[in-house]
Steps between C-alpha positions, in 0.01 A plus 500: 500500500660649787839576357585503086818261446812625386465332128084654449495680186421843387128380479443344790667776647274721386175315621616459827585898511128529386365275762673666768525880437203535252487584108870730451652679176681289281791783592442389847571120514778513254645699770400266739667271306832616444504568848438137578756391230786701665426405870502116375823608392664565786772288656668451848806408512534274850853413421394121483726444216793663684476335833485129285863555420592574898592203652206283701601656898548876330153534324293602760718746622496890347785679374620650853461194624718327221720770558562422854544175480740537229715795725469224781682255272743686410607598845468172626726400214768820649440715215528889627161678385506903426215670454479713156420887572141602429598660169830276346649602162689253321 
């Protein structure tokens, strides 16, 4: 087995940690373990679920792009765009 799935359980886990680093403390691979358990964990957020609500000719673009395109919009449209300073209170 080249690579343990994602769903192997604590005891196959363990025999493929023997096979490949040798006999280890029990100590050892529950650390191992854990370790596995919290990088399977992990998450990336792509913003996949975000860009499904754009509309079909704005999902491929990225925010400054959407941005732009928006600005350009609104100036074609004659709307007078000011730029907020760097640090605005409101």
């Amino acid at each position: 087995m080249a690579v343990l799935p994602r769903e192997a359980s604590y005891g196959e886990f363990r025999d493929y940690v023997a096979e490949r680093r040798g006999a280890l403390s029990c100590a050892e691979i529950d650390e191992l373990w854990e370790r596995r358990q919290r990088l399977l964990g992990i998450r990336f957020s792509t913003g996949r679920g975000y860009r499904a609500t754009l509309p079909p000719d704005e999902q491929h673009l990225s925010r400054e792009e959407r941005g732009r395109k928006t600005e350009q919009n609104a100036l074609a449209q004659g709307r007078n765009i000011e730029r907020l300073p760097e640090k605005a209170y409101f």
